[in-house]
Each structure stands twice: as C-alpha cells, then as structure tokens.
N, C-alpha and C positions, 0 to 999 in steps of 0.2 A: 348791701348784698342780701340775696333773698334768708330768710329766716331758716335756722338750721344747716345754712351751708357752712359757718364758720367751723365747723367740726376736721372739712376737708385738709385747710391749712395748718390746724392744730395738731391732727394725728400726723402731717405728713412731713413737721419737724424733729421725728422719732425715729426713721431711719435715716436723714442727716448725723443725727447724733452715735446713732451706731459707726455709720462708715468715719465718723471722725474719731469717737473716743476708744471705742472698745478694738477687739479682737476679729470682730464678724464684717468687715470690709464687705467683703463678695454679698453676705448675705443684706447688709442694707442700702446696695446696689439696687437689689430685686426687688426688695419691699421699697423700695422710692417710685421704681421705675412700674411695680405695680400699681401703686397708688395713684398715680401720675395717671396711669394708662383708665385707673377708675374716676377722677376727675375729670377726662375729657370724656369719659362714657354719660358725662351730666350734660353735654352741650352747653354748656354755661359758661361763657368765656368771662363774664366777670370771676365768677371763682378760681378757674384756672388762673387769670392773671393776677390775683391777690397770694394767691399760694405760690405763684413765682417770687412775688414782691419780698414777703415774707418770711420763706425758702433765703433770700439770699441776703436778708435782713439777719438771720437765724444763722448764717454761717459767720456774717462778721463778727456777733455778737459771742458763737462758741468760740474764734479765734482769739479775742479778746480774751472772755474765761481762760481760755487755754495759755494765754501769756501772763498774767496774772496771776496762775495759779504756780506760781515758782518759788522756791526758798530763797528769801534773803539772808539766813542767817549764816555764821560762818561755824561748819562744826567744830572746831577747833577752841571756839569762844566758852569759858566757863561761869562767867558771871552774870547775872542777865537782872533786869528790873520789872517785872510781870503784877499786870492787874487782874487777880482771879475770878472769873466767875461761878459767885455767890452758889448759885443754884446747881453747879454739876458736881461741887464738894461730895463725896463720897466717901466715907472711912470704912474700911473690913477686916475686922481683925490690929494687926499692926501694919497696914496698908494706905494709906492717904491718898486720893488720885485729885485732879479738877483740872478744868482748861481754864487756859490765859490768854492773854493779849500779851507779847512782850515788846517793851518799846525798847527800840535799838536803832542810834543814829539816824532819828526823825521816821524811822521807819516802823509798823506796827506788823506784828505777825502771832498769827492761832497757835497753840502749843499745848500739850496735854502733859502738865505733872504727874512725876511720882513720888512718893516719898516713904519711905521704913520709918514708922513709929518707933523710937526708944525703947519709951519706958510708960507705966500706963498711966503716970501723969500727963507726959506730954500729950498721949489721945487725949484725955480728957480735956485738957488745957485747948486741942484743935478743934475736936465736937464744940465747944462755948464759944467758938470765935468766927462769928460769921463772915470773916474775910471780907472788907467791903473798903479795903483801901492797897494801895500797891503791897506789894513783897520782894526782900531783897534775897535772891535766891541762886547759892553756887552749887554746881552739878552740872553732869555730864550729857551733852547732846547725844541719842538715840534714834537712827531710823524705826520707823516702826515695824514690826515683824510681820512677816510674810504666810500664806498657806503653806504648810511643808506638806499637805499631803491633794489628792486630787480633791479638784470640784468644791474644795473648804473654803470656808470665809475667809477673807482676805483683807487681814487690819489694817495695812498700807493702801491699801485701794480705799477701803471706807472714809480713812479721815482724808486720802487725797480728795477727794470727791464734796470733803466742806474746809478745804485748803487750809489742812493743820499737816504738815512733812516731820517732824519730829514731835520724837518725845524726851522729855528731860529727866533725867535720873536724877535729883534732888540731894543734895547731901548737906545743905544747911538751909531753912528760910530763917528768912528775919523779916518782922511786920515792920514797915514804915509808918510815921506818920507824914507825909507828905502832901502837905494842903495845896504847894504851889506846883504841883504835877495837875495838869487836867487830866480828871477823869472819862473814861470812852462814855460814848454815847448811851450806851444801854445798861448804864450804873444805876441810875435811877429805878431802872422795873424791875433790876436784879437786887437794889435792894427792898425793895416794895414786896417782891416773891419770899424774901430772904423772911421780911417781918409778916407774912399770913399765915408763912410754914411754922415760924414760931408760936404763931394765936393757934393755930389748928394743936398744934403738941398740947399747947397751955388749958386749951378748950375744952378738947374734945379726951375720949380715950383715944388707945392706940389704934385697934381696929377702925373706928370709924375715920379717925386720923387719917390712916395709907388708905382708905380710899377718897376722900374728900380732895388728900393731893393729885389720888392719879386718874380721877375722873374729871376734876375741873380746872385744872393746873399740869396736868399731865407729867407729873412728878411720881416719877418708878424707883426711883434710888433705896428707901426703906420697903418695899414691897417683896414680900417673900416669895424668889426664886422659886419655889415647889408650888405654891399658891399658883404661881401664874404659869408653870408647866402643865398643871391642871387642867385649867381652863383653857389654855395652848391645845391640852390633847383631847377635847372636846369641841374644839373649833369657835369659842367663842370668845378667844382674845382681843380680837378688832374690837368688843365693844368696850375694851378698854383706852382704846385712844379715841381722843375728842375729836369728834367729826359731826357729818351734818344734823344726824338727830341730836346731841348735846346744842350746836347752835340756833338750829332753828327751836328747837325747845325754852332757850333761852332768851332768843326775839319774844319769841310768843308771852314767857314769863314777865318780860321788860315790859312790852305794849300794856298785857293786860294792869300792871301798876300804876304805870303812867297814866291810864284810861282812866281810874281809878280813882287818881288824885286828880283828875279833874282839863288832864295835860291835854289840847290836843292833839287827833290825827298826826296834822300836819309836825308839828313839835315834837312830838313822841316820834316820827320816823327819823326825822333830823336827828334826836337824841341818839337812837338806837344805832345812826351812824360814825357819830362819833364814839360808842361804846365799845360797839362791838370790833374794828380795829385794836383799839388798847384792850379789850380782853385776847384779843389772838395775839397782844406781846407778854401779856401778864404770865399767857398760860406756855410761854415756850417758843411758838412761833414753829413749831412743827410743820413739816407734812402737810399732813390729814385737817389739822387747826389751819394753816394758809388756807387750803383749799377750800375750807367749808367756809371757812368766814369773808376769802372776797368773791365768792359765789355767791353768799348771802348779801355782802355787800353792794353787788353787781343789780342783783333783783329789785333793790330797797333804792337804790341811784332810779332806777327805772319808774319805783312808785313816785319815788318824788317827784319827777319830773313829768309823771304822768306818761309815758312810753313804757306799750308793754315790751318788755325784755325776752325773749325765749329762754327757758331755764338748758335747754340743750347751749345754746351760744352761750348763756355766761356761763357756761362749764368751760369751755372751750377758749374763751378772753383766758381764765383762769387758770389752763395749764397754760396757754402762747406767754403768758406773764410770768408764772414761774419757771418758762424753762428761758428764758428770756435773762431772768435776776439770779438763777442757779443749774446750768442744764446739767451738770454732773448729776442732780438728785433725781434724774428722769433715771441712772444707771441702778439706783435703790429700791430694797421692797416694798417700802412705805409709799411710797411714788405709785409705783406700777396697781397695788393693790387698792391703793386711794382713787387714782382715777378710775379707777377701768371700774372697780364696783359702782360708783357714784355716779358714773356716765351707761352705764348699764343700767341702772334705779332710775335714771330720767326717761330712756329709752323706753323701759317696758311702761311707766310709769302715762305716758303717754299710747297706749294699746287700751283702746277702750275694750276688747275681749277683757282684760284681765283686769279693768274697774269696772267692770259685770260680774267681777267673780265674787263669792264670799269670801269675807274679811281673812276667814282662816287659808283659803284655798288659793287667794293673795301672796298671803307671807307665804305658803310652801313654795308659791310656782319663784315668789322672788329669792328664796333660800337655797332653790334646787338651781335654778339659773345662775346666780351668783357663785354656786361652787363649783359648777360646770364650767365656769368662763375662766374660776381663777387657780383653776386645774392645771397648766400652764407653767402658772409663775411661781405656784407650790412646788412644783417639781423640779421645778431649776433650784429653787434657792432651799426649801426643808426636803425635799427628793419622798416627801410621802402626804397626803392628805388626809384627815378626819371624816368616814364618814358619817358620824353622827351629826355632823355639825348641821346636815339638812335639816334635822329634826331640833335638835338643840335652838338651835337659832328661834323656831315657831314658842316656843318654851321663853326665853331668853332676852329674846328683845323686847315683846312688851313689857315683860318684867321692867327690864332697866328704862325704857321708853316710860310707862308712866305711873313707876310704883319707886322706883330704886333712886334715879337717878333724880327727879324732882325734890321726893323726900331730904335727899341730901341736901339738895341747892336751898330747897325752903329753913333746911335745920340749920345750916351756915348761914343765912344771909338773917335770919332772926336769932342768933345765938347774941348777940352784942345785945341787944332788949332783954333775953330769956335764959342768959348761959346760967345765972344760979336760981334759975326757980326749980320744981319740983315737974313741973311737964314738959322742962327741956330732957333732964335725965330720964325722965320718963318712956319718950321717944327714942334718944339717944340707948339706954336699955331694950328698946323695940328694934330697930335698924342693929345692933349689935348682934343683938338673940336671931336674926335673918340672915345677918354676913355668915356667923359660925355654921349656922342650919344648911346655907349653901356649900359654903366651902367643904364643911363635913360630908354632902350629899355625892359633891364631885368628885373627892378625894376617893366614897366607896365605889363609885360608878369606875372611873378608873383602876380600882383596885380589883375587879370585878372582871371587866371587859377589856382588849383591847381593839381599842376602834380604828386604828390606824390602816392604812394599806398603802403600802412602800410602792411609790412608783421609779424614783433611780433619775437623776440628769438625763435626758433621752439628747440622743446626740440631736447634730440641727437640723437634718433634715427629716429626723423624725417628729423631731419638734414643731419645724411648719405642718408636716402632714397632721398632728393635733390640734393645733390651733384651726388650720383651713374646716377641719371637720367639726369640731367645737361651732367654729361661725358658721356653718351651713345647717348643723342641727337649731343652732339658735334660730336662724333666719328662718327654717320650717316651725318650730313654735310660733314664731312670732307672723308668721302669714297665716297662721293657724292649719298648715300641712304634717302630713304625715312623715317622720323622720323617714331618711333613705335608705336602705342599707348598707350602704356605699361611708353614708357619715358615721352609722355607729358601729359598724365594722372599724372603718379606720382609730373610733374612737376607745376601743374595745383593744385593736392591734396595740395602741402607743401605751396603753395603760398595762401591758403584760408583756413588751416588747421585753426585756431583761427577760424573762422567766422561758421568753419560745427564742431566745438569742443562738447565732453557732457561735459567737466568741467566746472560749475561755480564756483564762489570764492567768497567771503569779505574779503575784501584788506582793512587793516590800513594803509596807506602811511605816511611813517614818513615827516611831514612838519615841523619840528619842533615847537616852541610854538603856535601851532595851529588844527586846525582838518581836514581831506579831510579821507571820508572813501569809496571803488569805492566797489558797488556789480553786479557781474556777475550774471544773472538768470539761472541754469545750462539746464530747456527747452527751454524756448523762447531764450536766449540768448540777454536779452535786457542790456543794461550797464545803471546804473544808481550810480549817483555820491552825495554823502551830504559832502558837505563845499568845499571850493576853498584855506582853509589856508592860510596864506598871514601875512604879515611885519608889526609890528606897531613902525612906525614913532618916531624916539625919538629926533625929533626940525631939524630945517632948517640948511643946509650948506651951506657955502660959496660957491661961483660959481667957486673957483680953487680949492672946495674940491668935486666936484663931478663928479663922474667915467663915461665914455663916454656911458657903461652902464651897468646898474645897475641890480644885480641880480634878477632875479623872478622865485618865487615856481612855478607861472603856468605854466611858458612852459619850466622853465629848471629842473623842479621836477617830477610837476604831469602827464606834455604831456608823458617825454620820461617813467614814468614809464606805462602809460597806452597804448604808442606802444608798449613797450616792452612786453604787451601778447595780441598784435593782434590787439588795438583797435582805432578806428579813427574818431569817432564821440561819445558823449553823446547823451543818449537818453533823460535821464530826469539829471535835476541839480537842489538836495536842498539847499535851503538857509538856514542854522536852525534859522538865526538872523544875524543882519546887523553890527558886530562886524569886525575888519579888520583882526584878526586871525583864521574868520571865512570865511568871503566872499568878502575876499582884494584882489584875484587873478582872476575875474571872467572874467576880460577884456584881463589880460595874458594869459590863459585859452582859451578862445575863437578865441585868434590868432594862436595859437598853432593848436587845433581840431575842430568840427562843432560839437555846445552844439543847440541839438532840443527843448529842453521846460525847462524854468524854473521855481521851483515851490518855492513858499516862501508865508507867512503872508502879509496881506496888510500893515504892518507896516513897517515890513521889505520892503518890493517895495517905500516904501514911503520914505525911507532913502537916502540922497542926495549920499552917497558913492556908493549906489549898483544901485542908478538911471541912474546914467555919467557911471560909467561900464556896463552896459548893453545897452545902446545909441549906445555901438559902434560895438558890436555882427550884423552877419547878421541871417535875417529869423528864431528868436529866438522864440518863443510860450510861451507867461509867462499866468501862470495861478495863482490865487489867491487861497490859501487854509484858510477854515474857520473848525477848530478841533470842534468836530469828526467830521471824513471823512473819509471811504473807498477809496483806491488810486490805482492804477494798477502800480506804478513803488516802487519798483521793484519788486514785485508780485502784483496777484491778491489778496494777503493775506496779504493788509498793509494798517493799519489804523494810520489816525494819531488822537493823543489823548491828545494833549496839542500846544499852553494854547487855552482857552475857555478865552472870555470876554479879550481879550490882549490890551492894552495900549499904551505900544512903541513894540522897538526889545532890548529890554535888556536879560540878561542873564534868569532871569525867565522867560521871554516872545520866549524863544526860543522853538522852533517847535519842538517836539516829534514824533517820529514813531516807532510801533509797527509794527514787520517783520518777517514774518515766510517762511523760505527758507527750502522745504523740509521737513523734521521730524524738523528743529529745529527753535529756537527762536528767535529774536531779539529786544533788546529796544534800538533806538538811541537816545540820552539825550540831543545833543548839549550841553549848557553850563547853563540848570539849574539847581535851589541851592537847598534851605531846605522847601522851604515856597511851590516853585512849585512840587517837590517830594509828601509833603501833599497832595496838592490838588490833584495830580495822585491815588495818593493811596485811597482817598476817594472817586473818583469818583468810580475808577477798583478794587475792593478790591478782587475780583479775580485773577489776572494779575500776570501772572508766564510766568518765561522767562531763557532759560540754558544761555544769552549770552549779557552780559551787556555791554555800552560803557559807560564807568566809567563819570559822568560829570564832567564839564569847567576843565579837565586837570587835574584832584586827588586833586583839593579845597578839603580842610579843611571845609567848607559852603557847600557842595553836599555830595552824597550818605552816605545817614544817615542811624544807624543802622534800622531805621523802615522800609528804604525802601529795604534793602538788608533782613532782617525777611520776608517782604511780596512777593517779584518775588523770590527769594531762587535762583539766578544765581548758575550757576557750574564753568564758565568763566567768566573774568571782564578785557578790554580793554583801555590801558590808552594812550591818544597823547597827550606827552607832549615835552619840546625842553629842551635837556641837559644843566647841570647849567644856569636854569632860572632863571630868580634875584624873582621870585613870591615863590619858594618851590616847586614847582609841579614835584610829584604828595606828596604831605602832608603825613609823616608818619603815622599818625590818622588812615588817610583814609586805607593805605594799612594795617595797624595794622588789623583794621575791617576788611579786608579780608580775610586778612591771618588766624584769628581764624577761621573764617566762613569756612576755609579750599575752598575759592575760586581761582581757577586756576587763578593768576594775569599774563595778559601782559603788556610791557608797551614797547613807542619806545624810552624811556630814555636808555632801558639797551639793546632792542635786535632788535631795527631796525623797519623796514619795518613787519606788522604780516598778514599772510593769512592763510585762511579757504576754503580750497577744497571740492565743493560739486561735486556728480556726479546724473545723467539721473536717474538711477537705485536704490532704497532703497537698494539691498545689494551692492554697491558698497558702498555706503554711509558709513554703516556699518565696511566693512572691512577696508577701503581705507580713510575715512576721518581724517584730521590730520591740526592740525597747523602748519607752515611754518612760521620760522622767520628767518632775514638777519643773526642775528648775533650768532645765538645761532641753527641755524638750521643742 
C-alpha cells in the first residue's frame, strides 16, 4: 500500500471500539461511517479494501477480548494461592496493596490485594520482603468500587479494562516456599526490576533515587504525590513517562558505545534490537513504553533490512498492534494522549515550513499544537487544562532531552565503576542541588499563579463540534492558511460553553456520610454551594500508621465533581452548622477552587473547626446570617427561616433555607430534628415546598409526619454514606414517605442526584428530569 496510507485503517479501528465497548454507540456509528466516507474520498481502492479487511479482523479480535475478559473466580471462595507482582508492592501508612496472578483449578486470573498492616513490625517485616515467590492468602472477594458521583473516575472500569474484576480484602498471608509451583512468565523481569530498585536505594540518595526509577523504569510508587501535582499543574508531567525521547535517546546512547568499541553498523543495530524490547519489559511495559519502543523498533527492522520504513506507517502498525493484543487500553488517557501527540510530532514533523523555522520557534509552534489537539481529551478526563504548559514545555523539554535525563542515564549506567569514588558524589551532589532547585522553583510558581482554566466534560455533541474545529484550525496551520473564523469561534464557544450555558441544576453530590448540595442559577448563573461534607475522625494513629496522604472530599470529590460541569470558583458557601460531616472540608475545598463569600450563623463562625479552616482560604467575604433573612444566593428568592434565637451550631441550630428555582421549590434542612421542624412549622404554617432535603441523613429524630402533612413535598432527598454504622437513612423515615407516595432519592442506592433547570418555563416543562449515577 502506498506510503502513509496505513494511518487510514489504524484510525478507523477507533470508532469500532467505541460502538462495541463503551456508552457512545450512535456516536461511533458516525465517526466510522465518516471516515469510511473519507477513505473513498482517496480513490484508492487498495486502502479502502485493507481497512475493510482489518475492520473485520479488529471486531473478531474485540469479540475475543470481550469473552475472555470474564471472572473465573467464585465470590464465595475464601482461600486463594497468589504470585505477587514484585513491582506494584506499595505500602502507605498501615496499608499494604499489590497485584497478583491467582492460580485456581488450572486456571490463572489478575487480582489486586489489600491488606491492614498490624503492627509496625509487620510493615517493616513487608518493606524487606520483596515477594518473589507464591503467597497463601485468606480474605474476602470485593468488587471494585464504582464513580458515586458524575463524570469521576471509574475504578471498575479501569481495572476492567486490564482484566483484574476483583479485589481481595486480605486477612491472613503467609509466604510459601514452593519450588515445585511453576512460576508465571514474567517473574524473571519482575525480579530483575525488584533487584535495580534495590541497587538504586543502596546507590544512590533518595532524591536522585525516585527519579532514576520514574524516568527510566517508570516506577511512581515512592514519588511524592504533591511533587508531581506540581509539575501536573504546570503541564509538564508527560515528560515523566517514558516515551519516544527517552528511547530514541537511548538508541542513539547504545550506537554511539557500540561504535565506540569497535562494534559494527550492522551488529550494533541487531544488538539495539534485541535490547531495546527487554528494556520496554524491564521498564513496565506501559503505554507510552509499548509505543515508543516498537515504533522504534519498527524503523531499526527497516534499517536492517535496508527498506525505508515511513515513520507515519510505523506509528500506525504500532497502534493496529496494540489495539489488536489490548483494545480496552484505546478507552484510557495514556493511550489517547500517547498516540495522538506522537502521531501529531510525525505529522508536523514532516512540514518543511516548520523545519525552516528556528529551533526555538519549532518547539513553540510543536508546544502550541500539541495542546491545542489534546484540549479534548483534557476535558473529558481532568475537565480543565494548563495554560502554561505552552511555554513551560520550550523551558522543559530541552532541559530533560539533554541536560536531565542523559545525566541520569550516564550516572547509573557508570555508578557499578564510580559508585564510591569522590566524582560520583560529586555529580550525584550536582543533579541533587538541580532536582531541589526545580522542584522548589515550581512549587513557588504554583504558589504564586494559577494557571489552570477549567473547561468542564462538554457534552457530545459539543465535544465533536471541538474537536472538528481543533482539526480544521490544525489543517489551516499546517497549509500554511489563515485560521477561519468559523474554527476559532467554535473553538472559543466549546472552551466557555459551561460559563454562556441556560442549564442550571441542584446537584446532591454523594460525599458520603455527610452533606454538600451545589445549585446552579439557570439566569444568572451564579454557583452556590451548602455544606463542604467531610470525615469524622474515629481517634488518633500512630505515626507508622499514617498515609503520606490522606484522602479528602474537598478536592478529591467535590472540586473535580464541580469542574467536571464547567466550574471554578464558589460564589457563595453555606455552612448549615459547624458539624465535621458538614463543614470538615472547607480548607480542602478552598485549595482546590476560589470560594467568594461564606455565609453561616454566628455560631457557627464561632466554632474553632470552621474558624482554622477558614484562616487559611484567600480573599474570602464571610458574612453573618441572622433567620429571617431574605438572601440573593442562590436566588433572589431565598429566605432563610431557621433557627431564630440559636445557641450553639448543633444539629437543631442548623441554618435552614427556603429556595425557589424557577416554578419550583426548595427546603434545605441541614441536619435538624423534631423540636426545630416544630418551631418551623409554627412559625410558617403556610410553607409548601415540591422538593425536600430529607434531614441529618434519614434520622429516625427528623422529618416527622407533621412536617411532611404541612410542606406536602412530591420529592425527598436523602445524603447519606453506604453501610453507615448510625442506620441512615432509618426505615421509619423512608416508610413515611413511601406511603405519602413521595418520590424518594437517596445517594445510598443511586449515586450522585441532579435536577436540570432551563432559561425558558417550557423547557422546564418538557425537559426537566432527575439525573442519577446509578440508576440514570
């Protein structure tokens, strides 16, 4: 087939894979039957009939994955016999996790342990033991946990997708010795990786350590989480996974040695071929590693044999091959962000304009292009993009291209000659004194700036409309034309589409045992947020039982569920009361997005918990509310009407608001009981409302039948956290509503719940609907 047509066939096994695996049927209908329609706009009937060939080669092969990828296991089974893999070992705290192979009646299957560390012998005792022989281990089979809120990552889908369906709760291992067990296949490189990580510890320091692992090994496990948020929020974490500049870097290092000693051409390419395979298993076998090394692989077949190769077609063999041996991993961002930049780098790569340009003007236009194309897949999966990273990147990459990442490779591959002379530490003190110098540089630039701009999951068919205009700006760069204004219009619309939206919503976010409810204003579009949700504390741990860190609702919950529809700032934040399952995140919260006013009870402000969390918010606007009070968030049509005469911030002293969005109603209840319901009811005894938030969680002590007789709700809202040790939401409760015939939700059974308003009363009408995760 002619040179550069294989692209056709490789891109055009992308939307087979949609209409088979995912959700978007209808949509990679279109995109087949588009592409289809752009292969016969080539008159090339060879390519057309190899992309059929291919096409129907590519569906037996996803059927296949598709059968194959099923549990054999029986959940019911407690005992299991498992060979760990070495290198996913990870301890945190009193935490233990690693994948296994479990062998069970002739049959093998992927599995991901857990295990609670004792005592802080036992860690110690598991840190020293590089697991490199079976384990006999009883514990409880575990599906893996689900998104509970919109648009979130999805653990069950992730490990579906490299066919591991449970996880194992662990409650005894014991190491075997078992010689006459055959070991899996890939024990060998797993322990080969097990014994470098060791020499790297024993070697090196620690700093130069976590990066020698995660630049050339792609080993992240001891790499600190804020480090690489850093560098995440500056746009330049790709260059921490190994891809085509670390390998081609690395040919070039091999040749020029081999030259050196004398090896030839011919010998030294052979060599590199068989090298460079077993470093793409040494180092993990990732992603970004598959791709770059049998791309490189691909090219180096072609020197040998003397056939030039197109570097466009061996990209192309290179995804048809791995989606061929894994097509699930085409559904991941690894995937999406590895080809498409890499296959974009060829593309322009091949524009003699732009190898006319200067070397600096080079990297910007490939810096600006590369974030412009993977504008996209940011948005689906982090809902916000870097824009520094244009620039960052010109800064950054040479760096690591041929100051950073060489340095390393030369200081390990000569540390076994040089580890105790006087010019290894030497160096070893030079690359240390530069990791700090960076790190510390990004840490203040972050601390400084934020470069982020939130663009939100854009639904799908705003989604095509980005992408089509993304490639028509590309395609006028690259003809060397003047953008249209038709592409950067459109391109302009999708990137602020949330912000000129008419949908508003009320968003339940499931925080588990706690509350956080986010209301959109469908005209003004103001965001306003009641409770923060948050953790309560059940006694102090030891200093070797606690995790480097520690999970939080605010910004690993509520921020990314509130980018995820466009949004990047609070406008108002209620407090209902000073409880930690109500307003324990206000400080994680604030780190995450910029909260403009907070409103709460003087009582509540007066609480030592929400006083230190809010100390550390900038430019925050706290305003006291004394019920009744007319409020402008989130309408002009919200009063609040409890408590009167308040006390502390306990449960009945929690702040009430009455909220009318549109034609409908709203009562938010935070977490009062029976006594303050009364006093409601006797103050308002008019006080009708379609849309209740059930209080403190479906207590058995809150919504009483008096108060459901006098507002006569249609819907009733319940946040509460699955098998909570309190009962919630109390049979009683939901009993009473079920007769009352009130539409109950709750985020016990269905997740994350929203409520779509629109601009327009008949849209209202037609169009308005609840939205839940689990049940939607």
């Amino acid at each position: 087939m002619t040179k550069r047509r294989w692209i056709f066939p490789a891109i055009s096994c992308i939307p087979l894979l949609i209409i088979g695996v995912s959700n978007y049927f209808l949509l990679g209908i279109i995109l087949y039957l588009f592409w289809l329609i752009r292969i016969l706009c080539l008159r090339h009937k060879e390519t057309f009939v190899i992309t059929i060939v291919i096409n129907v080669l590519f569906c037996g092969s996803l059927l296949f994955h598709q059968e194959k990828n099923r549990t054999k296991l029986d959940p019911l089974e407690h005992e299991f016999l498992i060979f760990p893999k070495a290198s996913s070992i990870k301890i945190d705290g009193d935490s233990l996790q690693f994948e296994g192979i479990i062998q069970s009646k002739n049959e093998t299957e992927k599995i991901i342990v857990h295990y609670q560390l004792k005592t802080e012998a036992e860690k110690k005792r598991w840190s020293q033991n590089s697991l490199e022989d079976y384990l006999f281990i009883k514990g409880e089979l575990k599906e893996p946990s689900e998104n509970k809120n919109f648009y979130q990552f999805n653990y069950r889908d992730y490990l579906s997708h490299q066919n591991i369906h449970w996880q194992l709760e662990a409650e005894h291992l014991q190491p075997l010795d078992s010689k006459e067990l055959a070991k899996p296949i890939y024990s060998f490189i797993e322990s080969l990786r097990v014994k470098i990580f060791r020499y790297i510890d024993e070697t090196f320091n620690s700093t130069i350590g976590l990066y020698l692992k995660i630049l050339l090994f792609a080993d992240k496990r001891d790499f600190s989480e804020f480090t690489l948020q850093n560098y995440r929020a500056i746009g330049i974490i790709h260059l921490f996974s190994i891809s085509g500049f670390h390998i081609t870097y690395l040919i070039h290092f091999i040749r020029r040695l081999f030259l050196r000693l004398g090896i030839t051409h011919e010998r030294t390419n052979l060599s590199i071929l068989l090298i460079i395979p077993f470093y793409c298993l040494l180092a993990g076998l990732g992603v970004s590693i598959f791709r770059a090394t049998l791309h490189s692989f691909i090219m180096l077949v072609g020197q040998v044999r003397k056939t030039k190769i197109n570097s466009l077609d061996a990209w192309s063999f290179t995804m048809l091959i791995a989606l061929f041996l894994n097509p699930y991993q085409a559904l991941e961002l690894s995937f999406q962000l590895s080809y498409l930049l890499s296959g974009l780098f060829i593309l322009l790569s091949n524009q003699e304009w732009i190898r006319n340009l200067h070397v600096i003007l080079q990297n910007l236009m490939f810096s600006l292009m590369s974030t412009l194309a993977s504008l996209p897949i940011l948005a689906y999966h982090f809902f916000e993009f870097t824009w520094i990273t244009i620039f960052a990147n010109l800064l950054f990459i040479p760096f690591f291209t041929y100051i950073f990442f060489p340095s390393l490779l030369i200081l390990f591959c000569l540390s076994p000659f040089i580890g105790s002379t006087y010019i290894f530490f030497f160096f070893n003190d030079i690359l240390t004194a530069l990791i700090v110098f960076i790190e510390n540089g990004v840490v203040l630039l972050n601390n400084t700036f934020d470069f982020s701009f939130v663009i939100g999951r854009l639904p799908t068919i705003i989604t095509l409309l980005f992408v089509w205009c993304i490639f028509k700006l590309l395609s006028n760069i690259e003809n060397k034309k003047i953008p249209s204004f038709v592409s950067l219009g459109g391109i302009l619309f999708s990137l602020f589409y949330y912000q000129i939206s008419p949908v508003g919503y009320v968003l339940m976010l499931d925080v588990g045992q706690g509350d956080s409810l986010l209301i959109k204003e469908p005209i003004t579009g103001k965001i306003t947020l009641i409770d923060t949700g948050g953790q309560i504390s059940w006694g102090e741990k030891e200093s070797w039982q606690e995790k480097k860190k520690n999970y939080s609702i605010g910004s690993q919950t509520i921020a990314p569920s509130l980018k995820s529809l466009g949004i990047s700032s609070v406008d108002c934040l209620y407090i209902t009361h000073a409880d930690a399952d109500h307003a324990g995140e206000i400080e994680s919260l604030g780190s995450s997005l910029s909260i403009k006013k907070i409103i709460a009870t003087k009582a509540t402000f007066r609480e030592k918990m929400v006083r230190e969390q809010i100390q550390s918010l900038k430019n925050v606007q706290l305003q006291i509310i004394d019920p009744p009070a007319v409020l402008e968030y989130p309408t002009k049509d919200t009063l609040a009407i409890h408590p009167i005469n308040e006390e502390n911030s306990k449960n009945n002293d929690s702040l009430t608001l009455y909220v009318k969005i549109r034609e409908d109603t709203w009562l938010f209840t935070g977490d009062i009981e029976a006594e303050a319901e009364r006093e409601i009811l006797t103050r308002y005894p008019n006080l009708r409302v379609n849309n209740l938030k059930v209080a403190h969680h479906g207590s058995k002590t809150s919504t009483t039948q008096e108060l459901l007789d006098q507002i006569q709700p249609t819907k009733a809202f319940i946040s509460a956290g699955r098998n909570n040790s309190y009962g919630h939401p109390n049979e009683e409760v939901l009993d009473r509503l079920k007769e009352m015939n009130i539409h109950t939700f709750s985020t016990v059974e269905e997740g994350a719940i929203m409520i779509k308003y629109y601009k327009l009363p008949l849209l209202n009408h037609w169009f308005m609907k609840t939205y839940t995760v689990y049940k939607n």
